[in-house]
N, C-alpha and C positions, 0 to 999 in steps of 0.2 A: 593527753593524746586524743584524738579523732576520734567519735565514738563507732563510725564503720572500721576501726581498726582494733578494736578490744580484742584481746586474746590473741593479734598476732605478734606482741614481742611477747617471748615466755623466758628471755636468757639463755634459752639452751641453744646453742648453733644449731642450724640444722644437718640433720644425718645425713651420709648419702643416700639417693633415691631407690626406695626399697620395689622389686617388682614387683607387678600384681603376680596372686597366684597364676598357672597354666590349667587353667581346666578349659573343656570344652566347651563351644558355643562362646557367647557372651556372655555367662551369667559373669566371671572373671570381672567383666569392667562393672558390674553391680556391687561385689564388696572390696570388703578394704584390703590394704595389701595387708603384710603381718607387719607389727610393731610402727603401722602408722596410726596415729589420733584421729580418727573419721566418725562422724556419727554415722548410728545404723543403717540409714536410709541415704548414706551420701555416694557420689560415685567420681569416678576419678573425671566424666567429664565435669560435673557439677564441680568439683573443688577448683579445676583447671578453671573456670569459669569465676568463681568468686575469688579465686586466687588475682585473676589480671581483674577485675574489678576494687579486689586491695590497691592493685599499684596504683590504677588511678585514679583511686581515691585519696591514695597519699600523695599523689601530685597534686590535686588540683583543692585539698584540703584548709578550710578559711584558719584552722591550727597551724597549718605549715607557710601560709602566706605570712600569719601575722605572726608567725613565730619568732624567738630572734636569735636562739639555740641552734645555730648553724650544722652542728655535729650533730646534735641528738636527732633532725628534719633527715640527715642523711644517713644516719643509722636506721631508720625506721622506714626509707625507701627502699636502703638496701636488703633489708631484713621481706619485703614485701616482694623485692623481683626474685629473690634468692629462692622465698616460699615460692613462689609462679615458677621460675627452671627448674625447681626440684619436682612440680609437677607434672610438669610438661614432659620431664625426661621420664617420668615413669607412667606417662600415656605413650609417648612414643616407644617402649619396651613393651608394654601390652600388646600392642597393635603389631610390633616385629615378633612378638613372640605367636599372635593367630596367625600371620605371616609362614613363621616357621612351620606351624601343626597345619599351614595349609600345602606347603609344599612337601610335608611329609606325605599326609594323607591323599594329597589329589594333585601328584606333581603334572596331571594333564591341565589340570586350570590354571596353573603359572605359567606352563608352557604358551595356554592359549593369549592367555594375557601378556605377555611377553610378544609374540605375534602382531596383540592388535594395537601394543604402544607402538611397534616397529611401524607398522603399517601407516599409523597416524602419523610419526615422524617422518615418512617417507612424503607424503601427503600435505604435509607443509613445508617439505626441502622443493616438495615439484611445483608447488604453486609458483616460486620468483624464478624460479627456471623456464616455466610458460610465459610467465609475463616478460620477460628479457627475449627469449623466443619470439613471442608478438613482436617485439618493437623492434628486432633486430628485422625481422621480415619487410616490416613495414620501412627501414631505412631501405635496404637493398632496394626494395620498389620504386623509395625514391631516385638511389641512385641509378638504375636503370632507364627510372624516365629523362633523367637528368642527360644519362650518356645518348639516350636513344635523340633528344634533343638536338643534340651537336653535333649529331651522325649524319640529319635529315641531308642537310648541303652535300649529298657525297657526289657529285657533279662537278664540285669547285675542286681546282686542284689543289695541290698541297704546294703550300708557301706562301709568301708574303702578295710577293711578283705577279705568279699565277691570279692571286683574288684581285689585284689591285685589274688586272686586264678581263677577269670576269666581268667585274662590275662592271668598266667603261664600257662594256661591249652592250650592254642591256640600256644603257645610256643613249637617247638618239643624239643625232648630228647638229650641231646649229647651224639655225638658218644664215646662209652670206644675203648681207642688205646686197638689193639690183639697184 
């Protein structure tokens, strides 16, 4: 095996993703959760962190290029994303769980935050709405100058007949040879 991958196959499946404890603040994401394997000083971003550096490690490994163990290259990929979603899910459980003890404690600042995603989403629905608005203006403009154009002749009567007799009329006489 890879020597950045020592100690991640152990045989044992992995468990499901154990929470971090609930305590207050962040100290929470500083230790380990219970009956995970973490050294003392590790944190759950730090292992989320060398956990996706496992995986692509074991991609992009000159053991797994020139390996010719087809199965074993994919037991030891899999074993590598498995580690990385098991951690991922137990960062994103920390993070829903400060979540939680934030809307226990100060349900005005979910409220406010609630508010200022609206706001922002409001604020990028109205942008292509203005800009559709601009250009819709700007046709109508055109088309008015367009109608106001065709309007000018309003002297010429209406019909074929009538213009054919405008025009000649604007027309002089020809000269009769003497």
């Amino acid at each position: 095996m890879a020597a950045p991958l020592g100690g991640m196959f152990s045989g044992q499946p992995p468990g499901p993703p154990q929470p971090p404890p609930g305590l207050p603040g962040q100290a929470s994401l500083l230790q380990a959760a219970p009956g995970a394997p973490r050294p003392s000083n590790s944190t759950l971003v730090d292992e989320l962190e060398s956990s996706f550096e496992a995986c692509f490690a074991s991609l992009v490994s000159q053991d797994y290029v020139s390996g010719t163990d087809q199965e074993e290259i994919r037991t030891g990929v899999d074993q590598c994303i498995q580690k990385f979603l098991d951690i991922a899910r137990q960062t994103e459980c920390f993070f829903l769980q400060k979540r939680l003890q934030l809307s226990v404690q100060k349900p005005e600042q979910v409220i406010k935050e609630d508010v200022s995603e609206l706001r922002n989403e409001l604020q990028q629905k109205d942008a292509p709405v203005q800009k559709h608005l601009t250009k819709l203006r700007h046709r109508q403009q055109v088309l008015e100058d367009i109608s106001a154009q065709h309007k000018k002749p309003a002297d010429i009567p209406q019909g074929s007949l009538a213009y054919l007799e405008q025009a000649s009329a604007n027309i002089p006489a020809p000269l009769k040879p003497t």
